[in-house]
N, C-alpha and C positions, 0 to 999 in steps of 0.2 A: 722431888718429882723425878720420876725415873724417865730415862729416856723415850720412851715410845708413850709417856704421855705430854712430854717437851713436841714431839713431834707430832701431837694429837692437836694439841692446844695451835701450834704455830699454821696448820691447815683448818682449821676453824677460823683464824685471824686472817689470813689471807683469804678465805674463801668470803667471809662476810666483808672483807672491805671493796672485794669485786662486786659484789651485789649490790651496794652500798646505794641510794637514794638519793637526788637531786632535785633540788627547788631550779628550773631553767624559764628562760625564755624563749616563745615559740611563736610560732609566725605560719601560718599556710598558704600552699601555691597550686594551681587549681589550671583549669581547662585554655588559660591562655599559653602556659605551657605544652598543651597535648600532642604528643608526636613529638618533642623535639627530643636530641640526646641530653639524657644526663651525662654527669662528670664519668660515671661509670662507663658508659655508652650504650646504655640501656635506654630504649624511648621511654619517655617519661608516660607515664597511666595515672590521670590524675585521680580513679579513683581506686588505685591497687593504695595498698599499706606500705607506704615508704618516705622514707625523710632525708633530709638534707641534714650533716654534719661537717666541720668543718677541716677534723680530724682524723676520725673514728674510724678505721679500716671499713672498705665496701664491705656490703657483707653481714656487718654488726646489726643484733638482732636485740633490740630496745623495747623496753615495758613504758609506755608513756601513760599518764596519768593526767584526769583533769582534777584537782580538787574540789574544785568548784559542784562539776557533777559524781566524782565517785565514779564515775568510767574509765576503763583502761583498755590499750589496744598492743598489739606488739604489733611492732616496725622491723622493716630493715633498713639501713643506708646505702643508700646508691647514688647520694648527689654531694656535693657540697655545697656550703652554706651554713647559714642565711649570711648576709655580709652585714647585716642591719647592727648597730650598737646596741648590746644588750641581749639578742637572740643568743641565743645557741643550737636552735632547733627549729629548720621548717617543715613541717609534715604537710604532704600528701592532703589534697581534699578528702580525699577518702575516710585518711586517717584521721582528719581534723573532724571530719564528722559523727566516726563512729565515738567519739568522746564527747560529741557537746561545744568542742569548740568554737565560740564566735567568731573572733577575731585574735588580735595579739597578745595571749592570756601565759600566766603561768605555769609551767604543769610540772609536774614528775618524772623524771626519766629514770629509770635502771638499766645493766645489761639483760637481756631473759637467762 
């Protein structure tokens, strides 16, 4: 393999392991929030597209999925969270609903 297809191969491997897909757990938070700061210090909008992470740089622009319905939304993070065992993810009413979201379900996440 000659060099510049070493270096073809190696940005295709890194580029698919960023995009890479996540089974998580997720949780939504809704209008008893409304108006207060998030972590970022952004007023929270419970029905803008945004989630709680508990790492993920502010900012981070997320493909969330539900399986259950085949819906998908993109998010960005502005909070942190959820602190719940087992979440990783709490979205937005907003965002919980344009997927279908019940309640504390499984979904998908990617970066966009």
């Amino acid at each position: 393999m000659n060099r510049t297809g070493a270096v073809a191969l190696l940005l295709m491997l890194v580029t698919t392991s960023a995009q890479a897909e996540e089974l998580v757990g997720a949780a939504w938070y809704g209008n008893e929030l409304r108006g207060h700061r998030t972590a970022s210090g952004e007023m929270f909008d419970p029905d803008g597209l945004t989630a709680a992470h508990r790492s993920l740089p502010f900012g981070t622009c997320l493909v969330v999925g539900n399986p259950r319905t085949g819906q998908t939304v993109s998010v960005r993070v502005n909070d942190r969270g959820p602190f719940a065992t087992g979440l990783t993810l709490d979205l937005s009413s907003g965002a919980a609903k344009a997927i279908g979201m019940r309640s504390t379900e499984s979904v998908t996440m990617r970066r966009c």
